[in-house]
N, C-alpha and C positions, 0 to 999 in steps of 0.2 A: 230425853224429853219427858217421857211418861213419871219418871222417878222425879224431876222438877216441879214437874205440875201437882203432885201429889203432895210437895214437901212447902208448896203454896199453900197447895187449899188447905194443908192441916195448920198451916200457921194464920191464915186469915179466921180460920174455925175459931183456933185460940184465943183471937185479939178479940174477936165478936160476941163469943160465948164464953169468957171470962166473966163470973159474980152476973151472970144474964135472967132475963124472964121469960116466961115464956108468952109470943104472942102468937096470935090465932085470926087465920083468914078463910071467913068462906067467902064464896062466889057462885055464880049466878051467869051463863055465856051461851045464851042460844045457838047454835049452827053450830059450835066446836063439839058437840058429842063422841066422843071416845080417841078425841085428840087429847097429845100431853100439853101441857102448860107449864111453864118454867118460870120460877121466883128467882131471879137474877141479883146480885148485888154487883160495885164496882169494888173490886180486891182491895185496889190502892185507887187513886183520886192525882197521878203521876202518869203513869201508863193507860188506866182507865181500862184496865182490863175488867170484862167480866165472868164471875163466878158466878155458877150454878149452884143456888142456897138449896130448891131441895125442888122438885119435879111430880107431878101428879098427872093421871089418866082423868081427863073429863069424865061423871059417866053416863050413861044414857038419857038423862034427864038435863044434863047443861053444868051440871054441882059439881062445883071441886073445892078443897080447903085446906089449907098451910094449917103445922103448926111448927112455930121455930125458933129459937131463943137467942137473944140477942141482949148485949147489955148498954147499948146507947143508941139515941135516935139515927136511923140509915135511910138514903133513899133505897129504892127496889124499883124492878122493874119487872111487870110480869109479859109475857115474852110465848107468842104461841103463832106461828106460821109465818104470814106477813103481818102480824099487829105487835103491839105494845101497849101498855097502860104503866104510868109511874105512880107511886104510891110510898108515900113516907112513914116509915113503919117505929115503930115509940115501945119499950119494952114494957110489955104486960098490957097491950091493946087487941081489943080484937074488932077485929074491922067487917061487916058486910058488905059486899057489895055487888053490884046489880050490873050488867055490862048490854051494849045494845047487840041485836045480834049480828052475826057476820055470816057471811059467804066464805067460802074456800071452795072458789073456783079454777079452773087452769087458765088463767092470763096472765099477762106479764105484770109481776110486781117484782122488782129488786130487792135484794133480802138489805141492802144497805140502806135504804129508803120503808121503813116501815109506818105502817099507815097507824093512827092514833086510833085507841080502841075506846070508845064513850064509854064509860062507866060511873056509876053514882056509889057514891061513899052512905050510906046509911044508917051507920055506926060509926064510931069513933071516939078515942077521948076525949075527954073536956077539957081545957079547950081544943079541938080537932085542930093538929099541926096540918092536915093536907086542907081544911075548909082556913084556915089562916093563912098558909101560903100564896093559895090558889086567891084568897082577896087582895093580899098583899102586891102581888106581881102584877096583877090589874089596876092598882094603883100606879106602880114602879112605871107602868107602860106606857100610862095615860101621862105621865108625868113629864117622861124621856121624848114623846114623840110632841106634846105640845111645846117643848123647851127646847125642841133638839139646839135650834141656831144659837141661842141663849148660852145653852149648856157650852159645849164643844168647837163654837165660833167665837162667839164675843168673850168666854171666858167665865162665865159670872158665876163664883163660886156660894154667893149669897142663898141665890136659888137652890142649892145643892142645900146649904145651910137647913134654908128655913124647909125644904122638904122632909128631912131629917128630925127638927123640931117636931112637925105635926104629926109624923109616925113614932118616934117616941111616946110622945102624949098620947097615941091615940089607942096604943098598943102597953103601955104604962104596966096596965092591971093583968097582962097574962104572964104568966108562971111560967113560962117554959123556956129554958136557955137555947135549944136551935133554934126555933123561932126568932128570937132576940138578936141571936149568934146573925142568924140569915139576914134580917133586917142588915145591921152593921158591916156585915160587907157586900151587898148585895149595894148599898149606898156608896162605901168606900169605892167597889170598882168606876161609879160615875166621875165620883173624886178623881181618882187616879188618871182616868183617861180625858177628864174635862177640865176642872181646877187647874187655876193658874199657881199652881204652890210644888215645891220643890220634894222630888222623890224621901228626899231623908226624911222629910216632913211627915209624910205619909208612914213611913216606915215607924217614926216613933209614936204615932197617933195608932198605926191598926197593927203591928207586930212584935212589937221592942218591946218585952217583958210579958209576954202574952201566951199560954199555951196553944201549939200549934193543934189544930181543930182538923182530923184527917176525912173524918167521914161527915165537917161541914160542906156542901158543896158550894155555898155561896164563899165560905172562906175558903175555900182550895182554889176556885176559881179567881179569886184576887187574888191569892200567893202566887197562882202560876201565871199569872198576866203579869204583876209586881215582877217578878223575876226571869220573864222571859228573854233568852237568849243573855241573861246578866254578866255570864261568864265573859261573852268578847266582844259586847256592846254597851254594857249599863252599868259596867265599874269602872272609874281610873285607877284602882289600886290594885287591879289583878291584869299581869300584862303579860303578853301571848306569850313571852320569852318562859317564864315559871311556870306557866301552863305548859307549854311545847314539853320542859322540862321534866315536871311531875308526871305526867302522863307517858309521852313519847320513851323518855331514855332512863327512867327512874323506874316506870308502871307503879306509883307507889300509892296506897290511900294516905299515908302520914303526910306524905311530900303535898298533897292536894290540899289536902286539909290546911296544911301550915302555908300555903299559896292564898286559899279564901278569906284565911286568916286574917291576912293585911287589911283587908275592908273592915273598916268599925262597924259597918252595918252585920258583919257577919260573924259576931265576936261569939253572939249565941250559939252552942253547940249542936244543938239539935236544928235550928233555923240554916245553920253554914252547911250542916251534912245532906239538908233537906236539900237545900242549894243545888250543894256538888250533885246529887242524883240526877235531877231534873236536867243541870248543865252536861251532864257526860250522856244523856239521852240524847242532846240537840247536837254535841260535838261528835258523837258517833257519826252521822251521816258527813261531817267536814273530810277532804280527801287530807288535809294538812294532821288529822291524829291518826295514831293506831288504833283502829277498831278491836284488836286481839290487845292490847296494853287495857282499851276501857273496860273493857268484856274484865281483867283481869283484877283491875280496883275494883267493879262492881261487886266476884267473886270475894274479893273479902270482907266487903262489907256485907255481905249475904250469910257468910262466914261465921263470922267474931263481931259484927256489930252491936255499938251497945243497945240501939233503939229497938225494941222488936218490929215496930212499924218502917223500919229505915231497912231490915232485911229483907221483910216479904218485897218493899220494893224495890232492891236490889235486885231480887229473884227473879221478882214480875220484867224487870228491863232485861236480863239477858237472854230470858224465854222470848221475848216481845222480839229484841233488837233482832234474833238470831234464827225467829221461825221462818220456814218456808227460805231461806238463803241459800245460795248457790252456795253445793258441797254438806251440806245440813239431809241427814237423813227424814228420806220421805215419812210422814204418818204413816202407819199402817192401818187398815180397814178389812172386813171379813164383810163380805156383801151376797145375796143371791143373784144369779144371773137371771134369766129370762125364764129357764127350766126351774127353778127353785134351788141349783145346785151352791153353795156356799163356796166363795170363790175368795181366799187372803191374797190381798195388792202380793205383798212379800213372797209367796210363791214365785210369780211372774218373772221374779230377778232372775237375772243370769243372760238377758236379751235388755237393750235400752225399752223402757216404757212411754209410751204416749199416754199418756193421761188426759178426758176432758170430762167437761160435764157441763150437763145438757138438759133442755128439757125439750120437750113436744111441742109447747106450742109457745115460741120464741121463735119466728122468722129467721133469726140472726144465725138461732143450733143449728134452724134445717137444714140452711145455705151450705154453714160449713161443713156438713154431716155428707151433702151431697157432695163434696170436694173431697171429703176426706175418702170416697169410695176409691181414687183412681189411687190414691196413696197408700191405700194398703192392700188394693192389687199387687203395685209395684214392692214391698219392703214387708209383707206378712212375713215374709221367713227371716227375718234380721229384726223386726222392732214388734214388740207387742203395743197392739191399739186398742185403749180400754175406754170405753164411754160408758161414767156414771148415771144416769137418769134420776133427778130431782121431781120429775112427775107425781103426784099422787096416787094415779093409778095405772097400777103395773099394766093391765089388758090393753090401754091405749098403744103403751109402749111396745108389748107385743106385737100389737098389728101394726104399727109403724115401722118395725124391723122388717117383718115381713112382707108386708106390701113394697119395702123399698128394695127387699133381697141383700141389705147388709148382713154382713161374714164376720166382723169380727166381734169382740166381746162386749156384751151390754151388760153393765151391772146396775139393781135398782137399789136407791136409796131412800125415794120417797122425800119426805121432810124433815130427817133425822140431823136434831140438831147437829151431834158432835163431830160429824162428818164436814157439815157445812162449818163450824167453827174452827176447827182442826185447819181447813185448808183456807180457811178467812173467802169464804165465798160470797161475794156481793153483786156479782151479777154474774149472766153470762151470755155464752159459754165463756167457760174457763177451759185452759189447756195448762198443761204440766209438763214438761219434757224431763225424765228421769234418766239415769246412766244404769247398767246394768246393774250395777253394785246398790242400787236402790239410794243413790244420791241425787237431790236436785240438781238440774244442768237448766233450766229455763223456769222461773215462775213471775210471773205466767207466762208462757210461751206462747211463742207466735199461730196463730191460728192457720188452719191449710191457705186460704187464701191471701195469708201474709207471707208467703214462700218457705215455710218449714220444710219442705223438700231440699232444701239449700244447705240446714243441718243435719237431715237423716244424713246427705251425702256424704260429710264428714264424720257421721256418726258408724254407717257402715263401712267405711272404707279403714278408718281405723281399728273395727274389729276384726275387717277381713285380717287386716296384718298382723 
């Protein structure tokens, strides 16, 4: 896992910071004082995975500031506890900005749900992509919600038309191709899902001779709505039988390729391959393919691919499809306990592991925290029981152990992204049920008051033998 993920980020590096400039962020974030802040990009615009572009300690004063090089315009997102702010970053820009402040308090916010961080742009190029966007989209809004019935009831592709016309026109004199790029399919996806006119239409109008645009997010977002589920709903020229084929008893990337093939729409080579990716992402989950056959074309287009963009996300999808999977080796982690002492998950192997995490002041952890007392009275000598702590601050967690007299292992984490990333934690508690061998056997696993007593049972009883 560790050797994959490495062999991304050095390749999204590449694509990024190829003939790049360099751009430059400060900031400005009251109440974050000596927290990190993280410049996030999306790898691929496929998976949607994200990459950690480069991290900084707020410091005493609120000030933190990127510098980072990049050779065409990307979204970003900057990414610090429960917030986020997006910010479209343009090579050789440097940007100030001003953010209002925040609390980091201990209540419930779900890390999957993050709350929008206000911040003012102060600087920017000329013309500023995020002050253009950010008017553009207010238009887009005001357009779609007075039109909705019009648009996607009656059909009336006029309206689409002349909305089109007037943001042309209106927008004529700026110079910047994302911009322009974002307009054009930003309108196309109304098209596609409003307009009365036929998909190939569309295809020759927004992709048929056109470079694929990987880090447009308006154009990735119409490629992958254009093509959603295209493999075994949205073509008559690819029929399950050559699918079943290619994939199931073949496992071949040539065999697929020459299956996609048959679509006119997909005679383009990099548009077909782009295709197949996206499709063997959505046929992974179908019980009718081999998941270890897609896993295995993906593998060589990650390989031997010619696109370099078509490997990272090949890469990006076997990492994605196959994290946290029953049988999939757990992450490893090095954490303190409650004493300070440095405790690696991977030691603990050799006993099945309970894994959760937790925090303090979540209702839902304390309930289960209290159940989970009778459960490792009963199985401490057969299963180790390890509760993370996502808390802020350790001293709570302290005297919450001890006021409550729990025994077994508490480790603290704090707010540490990679931990939360690593095990995809969006809310909790989360539970994990590992096998000795330090293999996933539950993720996520049933919590004590979902009967997990029901699995130790057969979990010790097969070790006894």
């Amino acid at each position: 896992m560790i050797k994959k993920t490495f062999l991304a980020f050095i390749l999204i590096l590449s694509i990024l910071y190829s003939f790049s400039t360099e751009t430059i962020i400060t900031g400005n974030l009251p109440g974050a004082e000596s927290l990190e802040i993280r410049l996030l990009v999306y790898s691929d615009q496929i998976t949607y995975d994200e990459l950690v572009l480069d991290r900084k300690i707020i410091d005493k004063n609120g000030f933190f500031s990127f510098n980072i090089d990049i050779k065409e315009p990307i979204i970003s997102f900057f990414d610090i506890e429960f917030y986020s702010f997006i910010l479209y970053l343009e090579p050789g820009g440097k940007y100030e900005i001003n953010c209002d402040s925040i609390s980091i308090d201990d209540q419930y916010r779900p890390y999957y749900k993050k709350e929008h961080l206000g911040c003012k742009i102060t600087t920017d190029l000329k013309p500023g992509l995020n002050n253009l966007i950010a008017e553009f989209n207010t238009l887009y809004n005001e357009f779609v919600i007075n039109n909705f019935d019009e648009i996607y009831k009656k059909r009336k592709r006029s309206l689409i038309d002349s909305f089109k016309k007037e943001n042309v026109q209106k927008y004529k004199d700026i110079d910047n191709d994302y911009f322009q790029d974002y307009i054009e399919y930003k309108i196309a996806s109304i098209e596609l899902a409003g307009a009365s006119v036929k998909k190939s239409e569309i295809f020759l109008k927004y992709l048929d001779k056109k470079p694929v645009l990987y880090h447009n997010t308006e154009y990735m977002y119409f490629f992958n709505r254009f093509f959603d589920h295209y493999l075994t709903s949205g073509s008559k020229s690819i029929s399950r039988t050559d699918l079943l084929s290619a994939i199931n008893y073949q496992s071949s990337y040539a065999a697929l390729m020459d299956t996609l093939g048959k679509d006119t729409i997909l005679r383009n080579e990099v548009i077909r391959e782009m295709v197949m990716l996206k499709g063997l992402k959505e046929l992974y989950y179908s019980p009718d393919y081999s998941r270890q056959n897609i896993l295995d074309i993906l593998k060589q287009v990650a390989a031997a691919g010619k696109f370099p963009e078509h490997r990272l996300i090949a890469n990006n999808l076997i990492i994605t499809l196959t994290k946290l999977q029953k049988g999939t080796h757990t992450p490893n982690f090095k954490l303190p306990d409650l004493n300070g002492k440095m405790v690696e998950l991977s030691e603990l192997f050799g006993k099945p592991v309970y894994l959760s995490f937790i925090t303090t002041w979540s209702y839902a952890c304390l309930a289960e925290m209290k159940l989970m007392a009778d459960l490792y009275n009963n199985y401490k000598n057969r299963i180790e029981f390890v509760s993370v702590s996502l808390d802020n601050n350790p001293e709570i967690v302290r005297k919450y152990v001890k006021d409550k007299g729990y025994e077994w292992l508490f480790l603290f984490n704090g707010s540490g992204y990679d931990l939360l990333k690593d095990y995809d934690i969006k809310t909790f508690p989360l539970f994990i049920l590992i096998n000795k061998e330090g293999e996933i056997l539950q993720y996520p696993a049933y919590k004590p008051s979902e009967n997990i007593e029901t699995y130790f049972q057969a979990l010790t009883k097969e070790s006894d033998e």
